[in-house]
C-alpha positions in Angstrom: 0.0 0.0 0.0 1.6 3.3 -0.9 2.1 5.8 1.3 -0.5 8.9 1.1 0.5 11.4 -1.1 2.1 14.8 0.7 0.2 18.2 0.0 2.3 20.5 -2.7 2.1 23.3 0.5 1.2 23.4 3.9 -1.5 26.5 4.4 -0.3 29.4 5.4 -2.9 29.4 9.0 -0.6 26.3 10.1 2.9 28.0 10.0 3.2 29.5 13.0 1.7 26.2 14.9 4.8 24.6 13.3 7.5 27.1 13.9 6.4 27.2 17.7 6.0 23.3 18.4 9.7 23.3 16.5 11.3 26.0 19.4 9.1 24.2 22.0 11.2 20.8 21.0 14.5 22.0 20.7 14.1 23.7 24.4 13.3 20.4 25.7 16.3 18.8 23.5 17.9 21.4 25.3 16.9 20.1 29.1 18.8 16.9 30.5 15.8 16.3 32.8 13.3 16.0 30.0 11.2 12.7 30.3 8.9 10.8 28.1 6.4 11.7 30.0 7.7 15.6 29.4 7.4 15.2 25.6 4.3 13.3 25.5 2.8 16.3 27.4 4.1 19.1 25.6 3.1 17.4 21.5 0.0 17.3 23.3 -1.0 20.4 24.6 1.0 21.5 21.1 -1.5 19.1 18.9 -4.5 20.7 20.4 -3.8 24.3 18.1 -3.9 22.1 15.5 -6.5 20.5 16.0 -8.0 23.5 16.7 -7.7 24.8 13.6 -8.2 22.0 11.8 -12.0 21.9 13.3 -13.0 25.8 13.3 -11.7 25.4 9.3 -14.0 22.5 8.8 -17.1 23.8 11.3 -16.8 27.0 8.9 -16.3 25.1 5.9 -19.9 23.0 7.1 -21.8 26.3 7.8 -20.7 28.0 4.6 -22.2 25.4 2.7 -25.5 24.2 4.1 -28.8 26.0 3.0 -31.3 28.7 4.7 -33.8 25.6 5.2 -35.9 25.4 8.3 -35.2 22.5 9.7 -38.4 21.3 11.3 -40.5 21.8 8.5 -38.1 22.2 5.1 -39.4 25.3 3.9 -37.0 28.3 2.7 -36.0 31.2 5.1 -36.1 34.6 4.9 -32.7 35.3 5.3 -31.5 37.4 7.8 -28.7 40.4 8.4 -25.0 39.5 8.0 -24.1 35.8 9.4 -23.8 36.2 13.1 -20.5 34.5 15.2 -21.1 31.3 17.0 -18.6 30.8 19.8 -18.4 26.9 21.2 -16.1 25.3 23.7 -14.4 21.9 22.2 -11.9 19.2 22.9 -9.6 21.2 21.4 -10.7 24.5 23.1 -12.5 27.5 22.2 -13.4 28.4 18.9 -15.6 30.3 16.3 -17.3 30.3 13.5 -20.3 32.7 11.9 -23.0 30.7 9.7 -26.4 32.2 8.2 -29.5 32.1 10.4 -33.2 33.4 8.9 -37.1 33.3 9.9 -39.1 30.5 9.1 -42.7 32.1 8.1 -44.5 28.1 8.7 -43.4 27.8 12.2 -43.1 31.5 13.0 -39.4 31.0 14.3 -35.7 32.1 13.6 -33.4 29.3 12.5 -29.6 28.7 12.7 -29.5 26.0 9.6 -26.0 25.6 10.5 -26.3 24.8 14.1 -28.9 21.5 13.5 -26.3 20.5 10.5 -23.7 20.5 12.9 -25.5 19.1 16.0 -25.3 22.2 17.9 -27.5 23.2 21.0 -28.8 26.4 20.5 -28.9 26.7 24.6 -25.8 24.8 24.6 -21.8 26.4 23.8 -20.3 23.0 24.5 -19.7 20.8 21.5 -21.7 17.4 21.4 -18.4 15.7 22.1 -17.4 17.7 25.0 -20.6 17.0 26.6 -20.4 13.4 25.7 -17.1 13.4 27.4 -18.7 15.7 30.5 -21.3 13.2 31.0 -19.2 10.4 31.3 -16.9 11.9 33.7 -19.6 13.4 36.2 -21.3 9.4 36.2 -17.9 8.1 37.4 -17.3 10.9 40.4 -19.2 14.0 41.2 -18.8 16.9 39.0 -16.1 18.8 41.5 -14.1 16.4 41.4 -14.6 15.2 37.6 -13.4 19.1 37.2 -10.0 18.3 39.3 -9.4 15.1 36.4 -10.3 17.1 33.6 -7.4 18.8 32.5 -5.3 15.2 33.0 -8.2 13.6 31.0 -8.9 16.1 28.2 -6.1 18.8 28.4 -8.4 21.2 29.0 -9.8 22.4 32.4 -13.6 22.2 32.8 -15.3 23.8 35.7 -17.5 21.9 38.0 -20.6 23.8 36.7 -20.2 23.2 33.1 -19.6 19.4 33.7 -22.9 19.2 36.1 -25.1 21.3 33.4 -23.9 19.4 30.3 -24.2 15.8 31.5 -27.7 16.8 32.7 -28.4 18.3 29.2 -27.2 14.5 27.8 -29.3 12.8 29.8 -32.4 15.3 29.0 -31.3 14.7 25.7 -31.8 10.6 26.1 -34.8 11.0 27.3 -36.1 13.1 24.4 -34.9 10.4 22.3 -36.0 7.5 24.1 -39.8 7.3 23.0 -38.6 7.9 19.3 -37.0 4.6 19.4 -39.7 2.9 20.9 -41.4 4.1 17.7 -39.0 3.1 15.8 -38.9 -0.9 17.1 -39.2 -3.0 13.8 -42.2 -5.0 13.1 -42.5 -8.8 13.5 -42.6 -9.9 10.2 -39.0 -8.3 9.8 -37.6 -9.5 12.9 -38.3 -13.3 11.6 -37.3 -12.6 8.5 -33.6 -11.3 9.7 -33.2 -14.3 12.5 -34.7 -17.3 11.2 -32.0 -19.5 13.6 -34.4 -20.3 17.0 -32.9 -19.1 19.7 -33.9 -18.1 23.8 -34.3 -14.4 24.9 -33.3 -14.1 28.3 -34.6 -11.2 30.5 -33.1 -10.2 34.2 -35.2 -7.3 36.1 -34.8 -5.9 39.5 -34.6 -2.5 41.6 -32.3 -0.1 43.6 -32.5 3.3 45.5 -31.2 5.8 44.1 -30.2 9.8 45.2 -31.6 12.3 43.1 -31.6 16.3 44.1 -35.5 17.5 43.5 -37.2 20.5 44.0 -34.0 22.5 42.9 -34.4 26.2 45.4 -37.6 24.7 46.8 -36.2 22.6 49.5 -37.2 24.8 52.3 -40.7 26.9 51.4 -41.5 23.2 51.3 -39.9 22.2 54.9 -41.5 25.2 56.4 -44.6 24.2 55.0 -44.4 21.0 56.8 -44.2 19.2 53.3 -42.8 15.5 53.2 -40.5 14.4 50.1 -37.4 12.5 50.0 -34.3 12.6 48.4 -34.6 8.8 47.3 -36.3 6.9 45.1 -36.4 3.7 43.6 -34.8 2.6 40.1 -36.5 0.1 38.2 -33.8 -1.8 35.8 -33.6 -4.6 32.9 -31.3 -6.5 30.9 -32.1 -8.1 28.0 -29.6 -10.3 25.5 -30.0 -13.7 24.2 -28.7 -16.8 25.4 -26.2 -17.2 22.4 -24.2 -14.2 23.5 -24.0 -15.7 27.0 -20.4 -17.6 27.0 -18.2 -19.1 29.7 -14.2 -18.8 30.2 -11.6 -19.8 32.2 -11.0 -22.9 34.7 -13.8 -22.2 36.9 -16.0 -21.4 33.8 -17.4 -18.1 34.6 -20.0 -16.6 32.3 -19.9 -13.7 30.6 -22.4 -11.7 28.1 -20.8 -10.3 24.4 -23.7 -8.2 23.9 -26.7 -6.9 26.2 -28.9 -4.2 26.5 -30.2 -2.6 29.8 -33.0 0.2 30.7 -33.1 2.2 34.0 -36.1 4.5 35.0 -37.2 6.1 38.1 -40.5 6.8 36.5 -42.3 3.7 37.8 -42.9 -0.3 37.3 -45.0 0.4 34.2 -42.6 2.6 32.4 -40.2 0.4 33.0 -42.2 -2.9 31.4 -43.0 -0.1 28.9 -39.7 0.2 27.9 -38.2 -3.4 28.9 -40.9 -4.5 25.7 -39.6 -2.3 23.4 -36.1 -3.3 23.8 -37.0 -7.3 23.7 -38.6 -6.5 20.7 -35.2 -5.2 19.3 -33.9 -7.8 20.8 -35.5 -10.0 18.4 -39.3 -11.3 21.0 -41.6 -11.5 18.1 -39.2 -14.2 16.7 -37.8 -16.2 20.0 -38.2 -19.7 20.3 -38.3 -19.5 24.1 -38.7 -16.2 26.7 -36.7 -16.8 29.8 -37.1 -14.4 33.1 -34.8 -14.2 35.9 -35.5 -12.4 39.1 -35.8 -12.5 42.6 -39.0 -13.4 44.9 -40.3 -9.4 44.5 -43.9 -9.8 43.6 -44.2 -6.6 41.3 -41.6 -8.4 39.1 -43.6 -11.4 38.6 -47.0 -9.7 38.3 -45.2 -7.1 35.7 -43.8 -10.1 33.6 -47.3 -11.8 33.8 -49.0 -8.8 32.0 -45.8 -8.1 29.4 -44.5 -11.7 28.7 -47.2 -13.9 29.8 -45.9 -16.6 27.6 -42.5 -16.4 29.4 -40.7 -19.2 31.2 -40.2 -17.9 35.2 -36.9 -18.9 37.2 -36.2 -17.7 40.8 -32.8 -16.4 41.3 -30.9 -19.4 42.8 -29.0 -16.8 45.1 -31.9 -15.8 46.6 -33.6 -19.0 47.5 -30.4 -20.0 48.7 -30.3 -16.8 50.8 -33.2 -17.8 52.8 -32.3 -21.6 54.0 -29.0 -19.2 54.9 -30.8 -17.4 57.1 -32.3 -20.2 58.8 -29.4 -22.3 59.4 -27.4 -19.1 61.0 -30.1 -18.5 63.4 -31.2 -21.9 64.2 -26.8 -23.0 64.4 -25.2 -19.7 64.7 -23.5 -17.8 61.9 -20.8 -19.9 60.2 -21.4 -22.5 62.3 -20.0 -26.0 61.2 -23.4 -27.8 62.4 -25.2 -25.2 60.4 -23.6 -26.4 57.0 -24.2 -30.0 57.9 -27.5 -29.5 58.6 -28.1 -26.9 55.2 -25.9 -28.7 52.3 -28.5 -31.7 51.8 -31.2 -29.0 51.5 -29.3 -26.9 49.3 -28.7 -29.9 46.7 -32.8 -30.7 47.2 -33.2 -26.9 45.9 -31.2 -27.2 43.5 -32.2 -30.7 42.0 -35.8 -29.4 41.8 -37.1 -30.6 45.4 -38.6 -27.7 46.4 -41.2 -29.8 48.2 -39.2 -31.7 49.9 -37.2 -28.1 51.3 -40.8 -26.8 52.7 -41.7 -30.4 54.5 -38.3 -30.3 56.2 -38.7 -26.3 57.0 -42.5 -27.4 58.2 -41.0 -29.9 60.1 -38.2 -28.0 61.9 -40.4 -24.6 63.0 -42.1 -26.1 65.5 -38.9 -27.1 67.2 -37.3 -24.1 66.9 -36.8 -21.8 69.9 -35.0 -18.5 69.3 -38.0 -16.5 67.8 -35.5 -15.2 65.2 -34.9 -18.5 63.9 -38.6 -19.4 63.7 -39.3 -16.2 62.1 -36.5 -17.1 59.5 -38.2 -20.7 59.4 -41.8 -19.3 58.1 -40.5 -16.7 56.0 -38.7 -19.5 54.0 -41.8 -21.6 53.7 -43.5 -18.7 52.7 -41.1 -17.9 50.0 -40.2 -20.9 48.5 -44.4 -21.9 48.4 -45.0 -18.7 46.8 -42.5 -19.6 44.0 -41.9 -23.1 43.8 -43.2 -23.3 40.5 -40.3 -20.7 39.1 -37.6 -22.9 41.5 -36.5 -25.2 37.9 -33.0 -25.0 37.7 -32.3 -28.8 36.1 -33.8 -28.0 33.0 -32.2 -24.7 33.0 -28.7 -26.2 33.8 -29.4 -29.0 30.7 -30.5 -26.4 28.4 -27.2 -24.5 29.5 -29.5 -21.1 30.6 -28.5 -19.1 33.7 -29.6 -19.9 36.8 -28.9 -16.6 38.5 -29.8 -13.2 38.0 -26.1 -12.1 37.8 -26.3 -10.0 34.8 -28.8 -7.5 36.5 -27.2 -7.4 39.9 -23.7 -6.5 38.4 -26.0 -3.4 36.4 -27.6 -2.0 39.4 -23.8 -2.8 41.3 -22.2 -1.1 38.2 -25.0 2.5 38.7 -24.7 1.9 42.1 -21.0 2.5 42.3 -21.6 5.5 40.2 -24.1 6.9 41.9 -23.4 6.7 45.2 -20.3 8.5 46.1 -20.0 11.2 48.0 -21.7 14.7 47.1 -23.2 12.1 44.1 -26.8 12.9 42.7 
């Protein structure tokens, strides 16, 4: 392959960048106690002009050439005085660039052609990169000290304000776009057409509490007035991906998922199964062989899946039916106790070889003798579970059919927002 040919001249605009990353290299040729690290910093923070540049040239090269169309409703616009100057913060740093702007007479507005072409807020000066990369860094640690990391990260500072406002503006921005692609979700007869192969959907739900700051300057005219609200609420959340893309590695043959999809809404259970449907169905429902559910014992789950996937095979998290003969056997034997694992490893085989029944008869059997009130407390509230969902406690079919057994998948999600949104001075 041949090497690209070189330009016959290098534009005039990029002379000086060159002359002053070539005097900014010779002085550190020039210093013994230059590092790699030294170097790698300075072509940096010199590449950044460049690119720069490069960007305004093209953003103005972009705005010259798109036409005074409205873009809501495609009709022309009266154009307006002389092109007005656009100033947006980047990657690479400030920059401007002027494009045309005119009234729309259909929708009674003034457009910025340019702006939509280039993806540009008009309540926004932060490119749509920049705020991709300010919402990523205020989900991993709260915005003051995303600001402290941002000059490593980027090579530009950011203030604590500007990261807070434009990750709120990318998630406002999701949400906008959210219903669209539930409109969007392609119709049966295409999604059997593309995946003829049978295959098994698999679908994990649960729920966590999450911080949010409401009632922004509100907080106390509504304490004074006595009014009740809290800070937390709960986060419904989903995972959907089929049971092709679930693989296991390694000597103790952990699984892991190639590709999955997840959903996370404060707005409520239905929203949520709202949502969950829309992404099955782009994850291929209308054409699955076989609907699999993992969750644990929380009755909104169950009665949720029954109205949404009513044709869906239920499984109980094995975690948490183990979790409750746990409970038993530390409070009945003490906590770690070696007659406590005698007593609960034949009854954790039973549970998992599909003998529910037999778990309950010896649990039925056991409370009466019981003595600490904890423990026969911890007694009925496993009967009462495991009864409750003994038909979704199948995990030899599952095992034979090589589908998960545990809800994994979901718990390392909400673990995963969890960790994100939990830190200190976090909303």
């Amino acid at each position: 392959m041949s090497p690209p040919p070189k330009p016959e001249r290098i534009p005039e605009e990029f002379l000086p960048w060159i002359d002053q990353l070539a005097l900014r290299l010779e002085a550190l040729r020039q210093d013994p106690a230059t590092t790699a690290g030294h170097l790698e910093e300075r072509i940096r923070q010199s590449c950044l002009e460049l690119h720069r540049l490069l960007l305004e040239g093209e953003m103005q090269l972009r705005a010259d050439s798109v036409e005074l169309v409205c873009e809501k409703c495609g009709h022309p616009l009266v154009k307006g005085g002389r092109a007005r100057t656009k100033f947006i913060r980047t990657m690479a740093g400030e920059m401007h660039f002027s494009r045309g702007f005119g009234t729309c007479r259909a929708c009674d507005a003034i457009r910025f052609p340019a702006d939509h072409s280039l993806g540009l807020s008009k309540d926004s000066i932060a490119s749509p990169l920049l705020q991709e990369v300010s919402a990523l860094l205020v989900s991993l640690k709260p915005a003051e000290h995303a600001a402290t990391a941002s000059q490593r990260v980027c090579g530009i500072p950011l203030n604590h304000a500007s990261l807070s406002r434009d990750a709120r503006r990318q998630g406002e921005r999701a949400l906008e776009i959210r219903p669209e692609l539930d409109r969007r979700r392609p119709a049966a007869s295409t999604l059997g057409q593309t995946q003829p192969k049978p295959f098994t959907l698999v679908i994990q739900i649960d729920a966590m509490n999450l911080r949010e700051r409401d009632f922004w300057n509100e907080t106390e005219a509504k304490r004074r007035r006595g009014e009740e609200f809290t800070r937390w609420h709960w986060t419904y959340t989903a995972t959907c991906f089929r049971l092709e893309q679930r693989c296991v590695q390694g000597k103790k043959q952990r699984a892991f998922i190639t590709e999955r999809s997840y959903i996370a809404t404060m707005e409520g259970v239905e929203p949520m199964m709202k949502e969950l449907h829309a992404e099955a169905l782009r994850r291929g429902l209308a054409s699955a062989e076989r609907v699999l559910v993992l969750a644990d014992g929380a009755v909104w789950i169950w009665n949720a899946v029954g109205d949404r996937f009513p044709e869906a095979v239920q499984r109980l998290d094995l975690y948490h039916a183990k979790s409750y003969l746990w409970a038993v056997a530390n409070e009945t034997f003490g906590a770690g106790s070696k007659e406590g694992r005698k007593w609960l490893k034949p009854l954790l085989k039973k549970l998992r070889a599909d003998k529910a029944p037999d778990v309950i008869q010896t649990l039925q059997e056991l409370a009466p003798k019981l003595t600490p009130a904890d423990a026969k407390e911890a007694a009925r509230r496993a009967i009462e579970y495991y009864s409750n969902n003994e038909k979704r406690l199948k995990y030899v079919e599952g095992e034979r059919r090589n589908e998960p057994v545990g809800s994994g998948a979901i718990e390392s999600t909400c673990r995963q927002l969890q960790c994100r949104m939990k830190r200190c001075g976090q909303f």
